[in-house]
C-alpha positions as CSV (number, residue, x, y, z in Angstrom):
1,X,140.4,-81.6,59.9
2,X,137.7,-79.3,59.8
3,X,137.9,-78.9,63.6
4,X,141.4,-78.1,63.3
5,X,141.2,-75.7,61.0
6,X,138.6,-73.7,63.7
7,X,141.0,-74.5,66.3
8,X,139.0,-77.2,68.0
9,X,141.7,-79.4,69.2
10,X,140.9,-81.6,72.2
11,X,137.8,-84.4,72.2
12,X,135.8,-82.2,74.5
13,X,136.0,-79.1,72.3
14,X,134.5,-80.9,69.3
15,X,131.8,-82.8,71.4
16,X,130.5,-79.4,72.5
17,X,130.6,-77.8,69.1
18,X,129.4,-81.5,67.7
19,X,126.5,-80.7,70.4
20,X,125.9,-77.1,69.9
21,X,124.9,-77.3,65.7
22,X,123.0,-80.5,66.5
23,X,120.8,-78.5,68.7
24,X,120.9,-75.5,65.9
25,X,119.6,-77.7,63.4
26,X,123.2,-77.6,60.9
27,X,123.9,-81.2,61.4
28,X,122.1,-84.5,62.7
29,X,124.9,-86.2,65.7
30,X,123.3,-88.7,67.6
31,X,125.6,-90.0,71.0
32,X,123.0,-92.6,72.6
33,X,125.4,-95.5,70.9
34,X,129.0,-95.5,70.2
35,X,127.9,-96.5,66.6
36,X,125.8,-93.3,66.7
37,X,128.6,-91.1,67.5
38,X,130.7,-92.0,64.8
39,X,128.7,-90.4,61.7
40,X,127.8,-86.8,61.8
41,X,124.9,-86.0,59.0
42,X,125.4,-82.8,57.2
43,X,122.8,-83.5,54.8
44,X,119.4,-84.9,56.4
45,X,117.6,-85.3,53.5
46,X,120.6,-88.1,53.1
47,X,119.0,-89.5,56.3
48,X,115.5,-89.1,55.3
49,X,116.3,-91.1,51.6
50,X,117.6,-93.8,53.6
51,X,114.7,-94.9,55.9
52,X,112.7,-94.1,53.1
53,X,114.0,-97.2,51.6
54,X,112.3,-99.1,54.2
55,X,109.4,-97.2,55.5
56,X,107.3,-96.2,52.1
57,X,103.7,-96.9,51.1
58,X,104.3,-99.6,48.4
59,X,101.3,-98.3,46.4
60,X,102.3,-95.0,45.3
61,X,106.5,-95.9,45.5
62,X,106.9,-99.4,44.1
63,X,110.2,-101.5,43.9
64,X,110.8,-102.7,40.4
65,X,110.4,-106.7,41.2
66,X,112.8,-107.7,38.7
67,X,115.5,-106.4,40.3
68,X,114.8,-108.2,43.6
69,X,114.1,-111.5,42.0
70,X,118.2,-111.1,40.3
71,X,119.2,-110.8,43.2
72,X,116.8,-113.5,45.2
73,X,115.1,-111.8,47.3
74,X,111.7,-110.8,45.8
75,X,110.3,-113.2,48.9
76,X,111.7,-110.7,51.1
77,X,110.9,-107.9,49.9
78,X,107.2,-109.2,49.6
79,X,107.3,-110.1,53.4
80,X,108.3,-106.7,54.2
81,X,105.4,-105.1,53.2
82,X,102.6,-108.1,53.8
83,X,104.0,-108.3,57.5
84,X,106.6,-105.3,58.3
85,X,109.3,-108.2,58.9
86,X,112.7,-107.6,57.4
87,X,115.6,-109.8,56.7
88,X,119.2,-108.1,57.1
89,X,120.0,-109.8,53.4
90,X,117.3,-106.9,52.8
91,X,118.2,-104.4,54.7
92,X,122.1,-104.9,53.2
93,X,120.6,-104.8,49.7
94,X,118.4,-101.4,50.2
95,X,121.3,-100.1,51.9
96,X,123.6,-100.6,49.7
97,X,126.9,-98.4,50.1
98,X,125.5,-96.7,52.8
99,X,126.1,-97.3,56.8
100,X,123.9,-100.4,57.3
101,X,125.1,-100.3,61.6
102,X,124.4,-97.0,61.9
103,X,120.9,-96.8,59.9
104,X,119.7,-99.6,62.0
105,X,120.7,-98.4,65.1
106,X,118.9,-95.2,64.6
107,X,115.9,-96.9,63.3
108,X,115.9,-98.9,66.6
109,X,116.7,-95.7,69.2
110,X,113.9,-93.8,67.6
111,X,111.5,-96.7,67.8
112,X,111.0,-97.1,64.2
113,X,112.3,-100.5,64.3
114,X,112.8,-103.4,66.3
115,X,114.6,-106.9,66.4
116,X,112.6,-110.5,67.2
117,X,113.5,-114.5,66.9
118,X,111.2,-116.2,64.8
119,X,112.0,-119.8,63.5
120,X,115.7,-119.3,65.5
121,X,116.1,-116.7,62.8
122,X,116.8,-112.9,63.8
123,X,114.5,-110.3,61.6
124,X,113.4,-106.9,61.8
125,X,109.9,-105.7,62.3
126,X,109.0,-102.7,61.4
127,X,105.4,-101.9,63.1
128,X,104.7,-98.9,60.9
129,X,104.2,-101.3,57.5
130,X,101.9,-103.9,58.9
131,X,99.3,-103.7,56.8
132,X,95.8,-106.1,57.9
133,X,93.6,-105.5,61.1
134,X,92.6,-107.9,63.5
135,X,89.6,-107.5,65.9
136,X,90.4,-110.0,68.9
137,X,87.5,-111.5,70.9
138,X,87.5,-109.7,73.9
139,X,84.3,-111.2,75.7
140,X,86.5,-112.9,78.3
141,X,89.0,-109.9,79.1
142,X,89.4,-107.2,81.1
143,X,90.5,-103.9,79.5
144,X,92.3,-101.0,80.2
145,X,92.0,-97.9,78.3
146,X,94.4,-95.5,77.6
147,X,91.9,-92.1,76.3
148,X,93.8,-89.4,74.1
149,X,90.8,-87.9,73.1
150,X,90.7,-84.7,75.3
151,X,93.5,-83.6,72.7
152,X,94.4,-86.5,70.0
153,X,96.5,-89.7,69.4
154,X,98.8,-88.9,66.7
155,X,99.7,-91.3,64.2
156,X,103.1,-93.0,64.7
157,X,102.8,-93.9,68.7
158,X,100.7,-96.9,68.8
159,X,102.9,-98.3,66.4
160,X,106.4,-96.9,68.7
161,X,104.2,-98.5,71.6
162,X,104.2,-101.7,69.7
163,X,108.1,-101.3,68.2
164,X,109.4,-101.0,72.4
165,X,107.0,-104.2,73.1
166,X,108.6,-106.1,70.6
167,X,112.2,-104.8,71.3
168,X,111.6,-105.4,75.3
169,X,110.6,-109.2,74.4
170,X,113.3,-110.0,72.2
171,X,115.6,-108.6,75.1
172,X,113.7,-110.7,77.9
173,X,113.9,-113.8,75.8
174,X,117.8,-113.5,75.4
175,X,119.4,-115.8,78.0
176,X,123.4,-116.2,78.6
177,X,123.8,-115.5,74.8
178,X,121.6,-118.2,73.1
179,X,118.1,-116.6,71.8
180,X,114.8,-118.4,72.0
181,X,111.9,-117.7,69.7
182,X,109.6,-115.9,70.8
183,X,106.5,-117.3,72.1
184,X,102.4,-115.4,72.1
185,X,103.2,-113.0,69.8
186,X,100.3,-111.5,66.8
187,X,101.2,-108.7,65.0
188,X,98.8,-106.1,63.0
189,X,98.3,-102.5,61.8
190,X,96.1,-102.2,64.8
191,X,96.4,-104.9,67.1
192,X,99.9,-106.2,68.9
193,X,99.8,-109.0,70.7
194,X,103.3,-109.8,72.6
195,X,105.2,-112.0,75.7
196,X,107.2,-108.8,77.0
197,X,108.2,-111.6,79.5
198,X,107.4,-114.8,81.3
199,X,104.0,-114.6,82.5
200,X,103.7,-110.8,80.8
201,X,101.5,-111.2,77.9
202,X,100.8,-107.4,76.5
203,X,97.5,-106.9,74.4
204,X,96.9,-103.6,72.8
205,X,94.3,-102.8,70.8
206,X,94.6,-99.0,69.3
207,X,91.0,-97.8,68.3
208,X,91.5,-94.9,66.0
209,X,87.7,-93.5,66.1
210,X,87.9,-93.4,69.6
211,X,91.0,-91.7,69.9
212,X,92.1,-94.8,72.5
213,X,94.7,-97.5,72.9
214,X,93.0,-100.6,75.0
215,X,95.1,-103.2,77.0
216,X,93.5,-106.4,77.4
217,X,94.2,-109.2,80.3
218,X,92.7,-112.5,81.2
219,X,91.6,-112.5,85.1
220,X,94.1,-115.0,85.6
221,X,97.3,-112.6,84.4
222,X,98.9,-109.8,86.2
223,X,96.8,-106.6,85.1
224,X,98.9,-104.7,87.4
225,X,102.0,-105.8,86.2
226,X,100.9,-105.4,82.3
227,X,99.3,-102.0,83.4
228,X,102.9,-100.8,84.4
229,X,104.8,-102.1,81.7
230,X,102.4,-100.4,78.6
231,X,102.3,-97.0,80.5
232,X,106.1,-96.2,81.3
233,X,106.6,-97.6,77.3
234,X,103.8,-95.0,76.5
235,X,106.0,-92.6,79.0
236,X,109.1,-93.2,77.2
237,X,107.0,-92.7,73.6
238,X,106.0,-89.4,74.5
239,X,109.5,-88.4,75.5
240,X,111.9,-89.4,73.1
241,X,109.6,-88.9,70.2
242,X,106.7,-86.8,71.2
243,X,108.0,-84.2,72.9
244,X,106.5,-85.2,75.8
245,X,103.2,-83.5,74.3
246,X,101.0,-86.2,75.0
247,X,98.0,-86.4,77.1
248,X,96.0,-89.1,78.4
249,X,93.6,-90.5,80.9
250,X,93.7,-93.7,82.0
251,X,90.2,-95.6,82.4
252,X,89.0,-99.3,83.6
253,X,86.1,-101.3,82.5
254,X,83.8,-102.5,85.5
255,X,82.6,-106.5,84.7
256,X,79.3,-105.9,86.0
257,X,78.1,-102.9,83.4
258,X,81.4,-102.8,80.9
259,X,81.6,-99.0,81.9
260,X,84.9,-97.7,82.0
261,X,85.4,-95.5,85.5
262,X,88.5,-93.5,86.7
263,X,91.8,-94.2,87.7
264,X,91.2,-93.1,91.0
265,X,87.8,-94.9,91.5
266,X,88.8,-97.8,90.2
267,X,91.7,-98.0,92.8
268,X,89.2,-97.5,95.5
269,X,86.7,-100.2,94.5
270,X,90.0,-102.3,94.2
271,X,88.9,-103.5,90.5
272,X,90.0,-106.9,89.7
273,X,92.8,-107.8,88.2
274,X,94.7,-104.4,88.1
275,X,94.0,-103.7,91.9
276,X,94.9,-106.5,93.9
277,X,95.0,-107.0,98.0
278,X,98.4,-106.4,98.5
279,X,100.0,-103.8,97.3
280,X,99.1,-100.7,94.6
281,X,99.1,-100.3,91.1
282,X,101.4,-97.6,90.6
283,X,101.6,-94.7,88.1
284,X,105.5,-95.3,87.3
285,X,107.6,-92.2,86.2
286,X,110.3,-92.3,83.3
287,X,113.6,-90.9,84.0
288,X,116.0,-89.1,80.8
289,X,117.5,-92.3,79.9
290,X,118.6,-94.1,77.0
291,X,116.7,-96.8,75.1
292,X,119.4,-99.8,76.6
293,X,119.5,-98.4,80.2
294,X,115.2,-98.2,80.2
295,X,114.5,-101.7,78.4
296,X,117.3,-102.8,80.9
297,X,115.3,-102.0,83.5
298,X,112.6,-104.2,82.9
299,X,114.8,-107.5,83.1
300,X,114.7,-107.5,86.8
């Protein structure tokens, strides 16, 4: 009606106006999903109060308990913030009155959130609210290493990094609509420990002091293939979310002195198991495309 009243009358019109104060900053319209497209957000802070019913650091904005124990699910609300897994009775409780569909499909296109099968029930982990580190024993494994430190990591894309992982899984494990639990999968605030597929186990380690996410492969796993996977995710991090103002360099641990040595020497001593005989180990490229079409792509 509003539309009308500027005479925009046909579809196209209002998709390029729709477009034009999206870009301007005078409303939030999101067109990656057809659920997307269907709410226009005059008011972000609306938006921003609504995730904020999700991602919030328990300790200085509480729930009042009470309140979820009348309506049963104190349990869940309590797993939410001891392992950033939510339940969609939760989800449908916090976002109550508001568009549940739409809320969650943003969450998941800006890598805030993520689906996963657990106990052949679905739930939604949200990487950001894991709380407990875990320090894995990596006396056995080779490591890749992912250095921000010529500028920074910020905070937010390990845990993206983590969110796509997740996301990429629970898609691989879907097969002709019946959904199997997920199998090798650890999560924590700083370690993530996921099958993205069949014989694709992805370890990342993100080491704040160092500025550095690690990847960590047995000698008996693809390091090529898990190499690949964690940097076009890291690609895709850096540019639907970053701006595409990340910078990195990507390093390899020797066995013989645990020294970490350049991409390009490392391909030219042929390090084991990221460089094998046949073949190369590939710096892959991320083309402008949505979150479906990219995860998509991994599914061979």
């Amino acid at each position: 009606d509003i539309g009308k009243g500027e005479n925009i009358l046909t579809q196209s019109e209002l998709e390029t106006a729709l477009s034009l104060f999206h870009e301007r900053g005078f409303v939030v319209h999101l067109t990656s999903t057809n659920v997307l497209k269907q709410i226009i957000v005059l008011k972000p802070q609306w938006l921003v109060d609504c995730l904020c019913k999700v991602i919030r650091d328990k300790s200085l904005h509480s729930f009042n308990e009470e309140n979820f124990r009348k309506v049963g699910l104190l349990d869940d609300m309590k797993i939410l913030f001891a392992k950033g897994q939510a339940s969609r009775d939760l989800l449908d409780y916090l976002w109550e009155n508001e568009p549940v569909e739409f809320l969650l499909d943003l969450m998941k296109r800006t890598m805030l959130l993520s689906e996963l099968n657990l106990e052949n029930k679905l739930v939604y982990i949200v990487p950001s609210l894991l709380q407990s580190d875990h320090f894995p024993d990596s006396e056995n494994m080779y490591k890749c290493e992912f250095d921000f430190s010529s500028s920074f990591l910020p905070a937010g894309v390990f845990q993206r990094l983590i969110c796509l992982c997740v996301e990429g899984s629970h898609r691989n494990n879907y097969e002709k609509g019946t959904m199997s639990n997920q199998k090798n999968i650890a999560l924590y605030q700083n370690y993530g420990m996921i099958e993205f597929e069949k014989g694709c186990v992805i370890r990342l380690q993100e080491c704040k002091n160092t500025q550095t996410i690690i990847v960590h492969v047995k000698e008996t796993e693809n390091g090529a293939k898990c190499y690949n996977v964690v940097q076009s995710l890291l690609h895709k991090v850096n540019a639907d979310a970053m701006g595409t103002g990340l910078s990195w360099e990507v390093k390899f641990e020797t066995r013989n002195s645990a020294d970490y040595v350049s991409f390009a020497e490392s391909q030219s001593q042929r390090i084991s198991p990221w460089f094998q005989k046949e073949g190369k180990l590939d710096q892959p490229s991320v083309q402008n495309t949505n979150l479906d079409d990219f995860l998509e792509a991994f599914r061979g």
